[in-house]
Backbone bond lengths (Angstrom), bond angles and torsions (degrees), N, CA, C in turn:
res aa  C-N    CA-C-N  psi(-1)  N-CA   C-N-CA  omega(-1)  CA-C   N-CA-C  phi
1 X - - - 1.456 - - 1.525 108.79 -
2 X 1.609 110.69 146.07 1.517 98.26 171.38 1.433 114.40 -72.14
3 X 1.216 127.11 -17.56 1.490 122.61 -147.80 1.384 96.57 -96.10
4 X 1.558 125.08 152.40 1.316 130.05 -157.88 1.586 99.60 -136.55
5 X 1.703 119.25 5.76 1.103 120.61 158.23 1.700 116.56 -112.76
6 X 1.444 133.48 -131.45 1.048 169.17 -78.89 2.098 88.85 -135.87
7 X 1.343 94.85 -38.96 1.799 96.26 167.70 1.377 105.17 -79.07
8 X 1.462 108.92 -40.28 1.628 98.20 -167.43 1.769 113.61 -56.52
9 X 1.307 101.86 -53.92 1.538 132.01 -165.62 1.345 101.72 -52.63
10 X 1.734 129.53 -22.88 1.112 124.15 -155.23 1.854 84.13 -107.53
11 X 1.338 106.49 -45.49 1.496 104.57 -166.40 1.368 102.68 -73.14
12 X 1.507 132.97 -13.26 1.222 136.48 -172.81 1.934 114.99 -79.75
13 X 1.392 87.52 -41.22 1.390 88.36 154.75 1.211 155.51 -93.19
14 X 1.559 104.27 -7.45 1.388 122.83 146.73 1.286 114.87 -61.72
15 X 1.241 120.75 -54.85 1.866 116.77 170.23 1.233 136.28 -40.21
16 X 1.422 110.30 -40.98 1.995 144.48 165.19 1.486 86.35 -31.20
17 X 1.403 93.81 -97.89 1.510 123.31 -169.13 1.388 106.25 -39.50
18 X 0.902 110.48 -5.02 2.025 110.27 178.89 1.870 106.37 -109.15
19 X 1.523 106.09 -12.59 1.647 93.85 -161.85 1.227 117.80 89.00
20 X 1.581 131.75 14.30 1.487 136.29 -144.72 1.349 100.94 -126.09
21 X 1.392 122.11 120.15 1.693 119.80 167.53 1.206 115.93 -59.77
22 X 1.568 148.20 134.02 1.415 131.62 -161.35 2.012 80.92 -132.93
23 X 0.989 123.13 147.91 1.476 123.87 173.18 1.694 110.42 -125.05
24 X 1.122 107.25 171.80 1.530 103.59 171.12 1.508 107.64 -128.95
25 X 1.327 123.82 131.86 1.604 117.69 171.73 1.371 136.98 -60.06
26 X 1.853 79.08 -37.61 1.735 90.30 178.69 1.005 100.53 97.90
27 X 1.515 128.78 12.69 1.833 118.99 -157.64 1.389 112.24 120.51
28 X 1.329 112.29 153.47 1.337 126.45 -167.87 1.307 112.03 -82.31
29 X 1.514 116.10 -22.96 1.424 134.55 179.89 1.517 112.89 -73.43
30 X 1.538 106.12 -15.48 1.394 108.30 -179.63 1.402 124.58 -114.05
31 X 1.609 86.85 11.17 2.066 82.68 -174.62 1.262 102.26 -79.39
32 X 1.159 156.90 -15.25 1.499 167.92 155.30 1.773 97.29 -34.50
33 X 0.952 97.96 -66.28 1.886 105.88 -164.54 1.935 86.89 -67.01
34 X 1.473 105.28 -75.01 1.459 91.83 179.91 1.714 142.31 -20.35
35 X 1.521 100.19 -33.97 1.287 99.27 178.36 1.597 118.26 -107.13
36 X 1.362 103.10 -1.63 1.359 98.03 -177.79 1.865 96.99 -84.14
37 X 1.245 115.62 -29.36 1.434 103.55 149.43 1.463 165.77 -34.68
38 X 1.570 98.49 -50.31 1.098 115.43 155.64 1.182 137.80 -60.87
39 X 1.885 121.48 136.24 1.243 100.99 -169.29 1.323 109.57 -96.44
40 X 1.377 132.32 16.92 1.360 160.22 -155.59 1.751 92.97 -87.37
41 X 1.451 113.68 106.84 1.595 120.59 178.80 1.552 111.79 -62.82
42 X 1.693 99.72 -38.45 1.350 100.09 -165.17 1.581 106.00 -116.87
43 X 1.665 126.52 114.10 1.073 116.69 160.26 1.655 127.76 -134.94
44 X 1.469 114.91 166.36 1.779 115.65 -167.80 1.740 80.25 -111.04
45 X 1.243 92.67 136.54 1.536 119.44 -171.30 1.463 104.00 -121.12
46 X 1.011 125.08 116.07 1.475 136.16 -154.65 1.529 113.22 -131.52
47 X 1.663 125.67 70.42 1.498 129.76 178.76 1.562 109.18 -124.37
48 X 1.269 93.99 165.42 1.620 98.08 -155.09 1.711 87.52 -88.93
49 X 1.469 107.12 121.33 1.162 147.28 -168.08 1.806 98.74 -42.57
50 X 1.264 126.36 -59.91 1.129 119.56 178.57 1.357 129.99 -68.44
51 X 0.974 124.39 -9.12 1.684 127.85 -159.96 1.720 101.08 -123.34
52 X 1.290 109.26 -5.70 1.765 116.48 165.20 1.206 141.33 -82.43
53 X 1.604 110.95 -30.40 1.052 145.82 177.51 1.491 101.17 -24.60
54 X 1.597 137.42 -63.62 1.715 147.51 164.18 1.795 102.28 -30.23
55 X 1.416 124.06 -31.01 1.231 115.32 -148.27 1.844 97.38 -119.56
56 X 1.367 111.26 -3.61 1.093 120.67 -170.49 1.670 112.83 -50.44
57 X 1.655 104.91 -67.56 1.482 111.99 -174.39 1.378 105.01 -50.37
58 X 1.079 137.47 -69.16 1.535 155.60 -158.09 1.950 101.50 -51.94
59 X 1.614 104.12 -34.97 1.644 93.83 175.28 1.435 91.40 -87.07
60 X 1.195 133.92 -52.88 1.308 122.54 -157.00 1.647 97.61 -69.42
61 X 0.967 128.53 -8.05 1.739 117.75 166.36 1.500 122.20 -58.43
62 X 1.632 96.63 -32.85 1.977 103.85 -178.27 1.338 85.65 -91.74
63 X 1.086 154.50 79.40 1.536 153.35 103.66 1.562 115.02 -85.40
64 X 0.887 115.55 -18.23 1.898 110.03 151.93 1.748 120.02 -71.44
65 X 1.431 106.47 19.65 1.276 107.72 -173.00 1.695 106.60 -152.02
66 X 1.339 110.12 -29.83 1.337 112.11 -166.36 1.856 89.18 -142.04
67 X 1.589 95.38 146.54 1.772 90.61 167.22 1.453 89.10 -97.13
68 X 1.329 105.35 128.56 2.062 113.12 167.01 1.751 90.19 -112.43
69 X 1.269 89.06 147.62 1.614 100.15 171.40 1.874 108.45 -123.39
70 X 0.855 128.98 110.15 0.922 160.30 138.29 1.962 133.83 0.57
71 X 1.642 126.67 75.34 1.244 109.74 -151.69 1.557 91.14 -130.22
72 X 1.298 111.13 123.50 1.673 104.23 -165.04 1.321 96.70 -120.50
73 X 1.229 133.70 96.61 1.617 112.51 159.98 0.983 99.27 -108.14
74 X 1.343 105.93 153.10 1.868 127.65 162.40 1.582 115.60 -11.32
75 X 1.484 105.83 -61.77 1.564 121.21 153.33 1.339 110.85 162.18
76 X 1.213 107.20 -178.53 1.520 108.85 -162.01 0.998 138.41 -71.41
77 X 1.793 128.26 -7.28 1.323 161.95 90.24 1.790 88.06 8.24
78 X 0.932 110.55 -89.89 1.969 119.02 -164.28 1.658 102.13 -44.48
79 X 1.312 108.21 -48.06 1.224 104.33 171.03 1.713 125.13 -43.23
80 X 1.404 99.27 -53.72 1.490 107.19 -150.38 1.957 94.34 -76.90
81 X 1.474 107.67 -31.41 1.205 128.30 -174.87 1.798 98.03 -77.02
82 X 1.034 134.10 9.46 1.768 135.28 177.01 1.398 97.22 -115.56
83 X 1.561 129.98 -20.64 1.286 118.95 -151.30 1.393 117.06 -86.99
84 X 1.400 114.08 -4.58 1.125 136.24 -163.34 1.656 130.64 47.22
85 X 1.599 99.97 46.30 1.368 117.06 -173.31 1.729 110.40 -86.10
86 X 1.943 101.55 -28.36 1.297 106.29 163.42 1.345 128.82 -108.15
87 X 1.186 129.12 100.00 1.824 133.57 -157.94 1.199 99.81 -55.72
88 X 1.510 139.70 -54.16 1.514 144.82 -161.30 1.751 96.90 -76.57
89 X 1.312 128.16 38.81 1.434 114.45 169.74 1.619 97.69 -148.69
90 X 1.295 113.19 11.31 1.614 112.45 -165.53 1.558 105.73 -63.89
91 X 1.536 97.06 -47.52 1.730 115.29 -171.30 1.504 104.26 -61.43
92 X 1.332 136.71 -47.29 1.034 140.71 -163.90 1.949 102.10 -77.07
93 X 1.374 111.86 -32.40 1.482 127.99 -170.03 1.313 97.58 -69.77
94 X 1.858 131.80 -35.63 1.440 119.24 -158.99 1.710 101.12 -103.38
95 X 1.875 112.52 14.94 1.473 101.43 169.94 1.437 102.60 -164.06
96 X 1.486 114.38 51.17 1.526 118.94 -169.05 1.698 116.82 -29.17
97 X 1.742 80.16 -48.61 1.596 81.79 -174.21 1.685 144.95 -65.05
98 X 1.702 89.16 -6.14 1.560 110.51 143.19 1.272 124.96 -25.70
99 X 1.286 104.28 -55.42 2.171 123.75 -125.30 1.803 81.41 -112.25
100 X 1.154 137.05 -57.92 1.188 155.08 -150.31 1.524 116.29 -67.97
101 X 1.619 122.54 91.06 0.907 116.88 172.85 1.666 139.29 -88.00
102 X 1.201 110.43 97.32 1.807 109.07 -154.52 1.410 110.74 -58.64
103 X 1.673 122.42 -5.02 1.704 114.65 -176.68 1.528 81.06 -97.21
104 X 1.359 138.51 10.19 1.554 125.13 171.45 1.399 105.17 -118.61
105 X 1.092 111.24 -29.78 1.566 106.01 -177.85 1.644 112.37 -118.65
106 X 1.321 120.71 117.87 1.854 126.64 174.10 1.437 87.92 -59.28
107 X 1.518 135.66 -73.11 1.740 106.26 177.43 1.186 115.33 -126.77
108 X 1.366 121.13 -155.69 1.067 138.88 -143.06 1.748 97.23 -103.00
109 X 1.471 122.19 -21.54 1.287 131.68 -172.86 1.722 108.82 -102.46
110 X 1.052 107.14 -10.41 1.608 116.45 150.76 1.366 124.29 -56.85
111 X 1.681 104.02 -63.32 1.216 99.64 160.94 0.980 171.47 -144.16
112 X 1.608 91.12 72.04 1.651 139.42 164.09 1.235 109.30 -85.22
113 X 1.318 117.75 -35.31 1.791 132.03 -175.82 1.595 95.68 -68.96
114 X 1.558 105.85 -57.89 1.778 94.67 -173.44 1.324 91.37 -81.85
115 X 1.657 166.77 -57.90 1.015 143.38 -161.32 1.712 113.36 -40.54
116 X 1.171 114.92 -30.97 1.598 113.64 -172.83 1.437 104.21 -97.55
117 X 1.238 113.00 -33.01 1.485 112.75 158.89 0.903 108.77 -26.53
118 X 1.761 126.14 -90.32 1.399 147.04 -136.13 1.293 96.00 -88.19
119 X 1.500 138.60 -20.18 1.569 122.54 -178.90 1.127 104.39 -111.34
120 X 1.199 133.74 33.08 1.743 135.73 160.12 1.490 86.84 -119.72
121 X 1.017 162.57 15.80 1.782 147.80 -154.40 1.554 79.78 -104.56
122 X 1.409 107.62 125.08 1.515 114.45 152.71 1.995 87.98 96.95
123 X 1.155 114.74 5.57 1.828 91.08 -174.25 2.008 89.04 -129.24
124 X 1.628 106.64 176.21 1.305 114.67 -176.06 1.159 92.98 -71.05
125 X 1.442 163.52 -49.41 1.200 149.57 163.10 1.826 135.71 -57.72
126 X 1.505 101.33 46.62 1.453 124.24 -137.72 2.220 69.11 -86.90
127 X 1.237 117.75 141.99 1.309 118.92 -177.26 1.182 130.66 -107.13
128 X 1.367 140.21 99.75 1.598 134.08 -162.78 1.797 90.62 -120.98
129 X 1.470 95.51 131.44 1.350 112.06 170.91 1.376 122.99 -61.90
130 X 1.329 95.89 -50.54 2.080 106.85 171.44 1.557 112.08 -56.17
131 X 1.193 109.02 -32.94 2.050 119.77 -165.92 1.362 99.77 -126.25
132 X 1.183 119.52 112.52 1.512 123.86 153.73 1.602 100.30 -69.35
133 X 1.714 91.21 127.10 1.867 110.41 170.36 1.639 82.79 -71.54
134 X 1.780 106.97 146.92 1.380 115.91 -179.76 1.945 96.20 -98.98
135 X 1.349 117.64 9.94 1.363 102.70 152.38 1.349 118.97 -70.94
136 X 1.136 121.52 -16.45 1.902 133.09 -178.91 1.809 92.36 -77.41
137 X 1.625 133.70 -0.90 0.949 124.36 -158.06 1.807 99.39 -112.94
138 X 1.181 102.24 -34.89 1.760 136.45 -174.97 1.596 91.68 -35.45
139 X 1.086 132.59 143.47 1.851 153.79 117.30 1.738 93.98 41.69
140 X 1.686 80.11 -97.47 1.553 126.74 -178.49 1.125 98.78 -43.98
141 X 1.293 129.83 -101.66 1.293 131.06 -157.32 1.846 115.93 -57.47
142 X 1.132 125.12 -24.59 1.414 111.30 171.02 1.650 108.18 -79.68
143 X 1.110 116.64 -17.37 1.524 125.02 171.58 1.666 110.77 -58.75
144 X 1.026 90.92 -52.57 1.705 93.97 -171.92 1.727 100.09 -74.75
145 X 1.391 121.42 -47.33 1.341 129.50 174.78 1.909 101.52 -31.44
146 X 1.398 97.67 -59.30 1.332 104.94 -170.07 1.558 134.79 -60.73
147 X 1.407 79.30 -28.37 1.645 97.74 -172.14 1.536 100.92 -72.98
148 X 1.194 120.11 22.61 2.089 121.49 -164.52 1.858 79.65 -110.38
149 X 1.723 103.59 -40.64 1.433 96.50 -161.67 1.682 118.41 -77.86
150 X 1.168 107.92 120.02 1.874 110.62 -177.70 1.243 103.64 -49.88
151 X 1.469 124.67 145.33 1.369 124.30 -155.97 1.379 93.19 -97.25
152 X 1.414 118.59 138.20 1.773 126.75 179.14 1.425 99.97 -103.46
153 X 1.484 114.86 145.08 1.041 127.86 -173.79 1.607 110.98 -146.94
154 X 1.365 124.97 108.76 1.707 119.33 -175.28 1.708 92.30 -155.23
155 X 1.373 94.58 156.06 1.468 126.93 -177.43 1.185 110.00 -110.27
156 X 1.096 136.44 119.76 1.737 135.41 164.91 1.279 118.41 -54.24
């Protein structure tokens, strides 16, 4: 994953529990170097879909060498905000681009970041970007989290 907070921590422990190496890039700028590292043939590459776009060709170039599969959401904020863990954001979730003011927001993962911010404030799923709340870790709630993610399926 690129993210070195609150995506990692969540996908990191989904990976555990699977037997699954989960890495962090450190940044989107670094998943390039990251994988040309690995000696791992097969990997799911997990960056927030909009802010990669610069880094796109250059990963998809090591696919003559490695199968990478490919998982772009908006980001992990968008995720958690699709899963329908918070009811009071559903309406705003099925037409963002309603709600979304671009002379207030540079993107679209801003504000999804403060949308989940401000509607977890005061609840057990209260949301800090730096710290994944380990209720995002719970049964329930990574279930529903998950169910946003299209299920990957590959054979070595």
């Amino acid at each position: 994953v690129e993210d070195s907070n609150g995506g990692y921590e969540f996908f990191n422990d989904l990976c555990q529990r699977h037997g699954i190496e989960c890495l962090s890039a450190h940044g989107n700028g670094n998943v390039f170097a990251l994988l040309r590292e690995l000696e791992a043939q097969t990997v799911l590459v997990i960056v927030d879909g909009a802010a990669f776009g610069q880094q796109m060709e250059r990963v998809l170039s090591l696919r003559k060498i490695k199968k990478i599969i490919l998982y772009l959401p908006e980001s992990f904020e968008w995720i958690i905000l699709r899963s329908g863990l918070i009811e009071e954001v559903h309406t705003i979730m099925e037409h963002p681009a309603e709600h979304i003011e671009s002379s207030e927001y540079y993107t679209w993962k801003r504000f999804f970041t403060k949308l989940l911010t401000e509607s977890t404030q005061g609840s057990h799923l209260k949301y800090s970007k730096s710290k994944l709340n380990e209720s995002y870790l719970q049964a329930h709630e990574s279930g529903k989290i998950m169910s946003v993610i299209p299920r990957i399926e590959w054979k070595d």
